[in-house]
C-alpha positions as CSV (number, residue, x, y, z in Angstrom):
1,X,6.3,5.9,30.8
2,X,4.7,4.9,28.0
3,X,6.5,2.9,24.8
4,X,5.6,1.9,21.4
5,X,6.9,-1.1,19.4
6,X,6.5,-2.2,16.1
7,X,6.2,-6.4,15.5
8,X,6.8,-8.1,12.5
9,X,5.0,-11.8,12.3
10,X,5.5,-14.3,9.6
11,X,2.3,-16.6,8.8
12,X,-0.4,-13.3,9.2
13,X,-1.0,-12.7,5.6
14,X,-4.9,-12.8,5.4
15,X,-6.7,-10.6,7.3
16,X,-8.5,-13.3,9.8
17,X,-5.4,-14.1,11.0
18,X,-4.7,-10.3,11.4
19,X,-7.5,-10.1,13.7
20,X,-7.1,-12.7,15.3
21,X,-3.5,-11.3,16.6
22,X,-5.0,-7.7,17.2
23,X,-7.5,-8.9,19.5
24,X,-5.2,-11.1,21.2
25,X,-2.5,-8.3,21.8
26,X,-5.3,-6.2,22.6
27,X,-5.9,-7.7,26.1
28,X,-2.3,-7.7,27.2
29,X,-1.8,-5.6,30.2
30,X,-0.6,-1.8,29.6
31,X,-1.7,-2.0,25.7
32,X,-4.1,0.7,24.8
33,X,-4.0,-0.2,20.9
34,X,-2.9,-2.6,18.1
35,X,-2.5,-1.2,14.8
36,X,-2.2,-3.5,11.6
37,X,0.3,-1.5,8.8
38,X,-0.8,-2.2,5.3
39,X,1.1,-5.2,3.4
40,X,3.5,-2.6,1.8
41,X,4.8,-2.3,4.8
42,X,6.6,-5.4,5.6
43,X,9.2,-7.5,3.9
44,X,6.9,-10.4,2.5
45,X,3.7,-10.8,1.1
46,X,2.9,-13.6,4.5
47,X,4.0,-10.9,7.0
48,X,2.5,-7.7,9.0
49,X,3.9,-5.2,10.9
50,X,1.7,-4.6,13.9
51,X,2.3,-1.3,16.3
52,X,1.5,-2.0,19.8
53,X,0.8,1.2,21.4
54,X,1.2,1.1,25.0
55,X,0.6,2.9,28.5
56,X,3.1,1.5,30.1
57,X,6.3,0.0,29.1
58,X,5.7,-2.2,25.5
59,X,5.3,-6.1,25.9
60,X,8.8,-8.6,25.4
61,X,8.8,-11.0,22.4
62,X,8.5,-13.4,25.5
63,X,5.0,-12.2,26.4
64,X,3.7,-11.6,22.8
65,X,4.3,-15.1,21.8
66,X,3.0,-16.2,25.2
67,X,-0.1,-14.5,24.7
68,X,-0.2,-16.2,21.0
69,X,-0.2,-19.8,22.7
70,X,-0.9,-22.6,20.3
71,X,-1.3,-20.0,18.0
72,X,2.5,-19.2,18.1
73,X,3.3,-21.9,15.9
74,X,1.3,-20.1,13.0
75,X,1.9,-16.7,13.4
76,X,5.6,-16.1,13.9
77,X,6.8,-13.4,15.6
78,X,10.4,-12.4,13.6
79,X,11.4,-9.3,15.0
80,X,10.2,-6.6,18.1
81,X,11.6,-3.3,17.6
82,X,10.7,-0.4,20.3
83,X,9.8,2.6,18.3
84,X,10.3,6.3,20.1
């Protein structure tokens, strides 16, 4: 069954870091794609909502800052939300 879920991360405000984050959450297992909504979109000028789009069931906050590593101290993830 496949789910959806939207991600807002604190510390992503330039695009590199953007990237950075898609590509990471790109290799996870079940994702098929990692969308990056326009800075309109979230709450603060230093956060992104990102829309993991998945085969399968969509990645815990657990495993998303996991797959971040070092790199979780950086980019924060704030909130996970499963969109339907």
């Amino acid at each position: 069954m496949a789910a959806d879920c939207r991600v807002l991360v604190d510390g992503a405000g330039c695009r590199t870091r953007q990237l950075v984050i898609q590509k990471i959450w790109e290799k996870l297992s079940g994702v098929s794609e990692v969308l990056i909504l326009p800075r309109e979109e979230a709450p603060a000028a230093n956060q992104r909502i990102f829309v993991i789009r998945c085969k399968e069931s969509s990645p815990t906050e657990e495993q998303l800052v996991e797959a971040l590593g070092r790199r979780a101290k950086f980019y924060h993830v704030i909130q996970v939300t499963a969109q339907g």
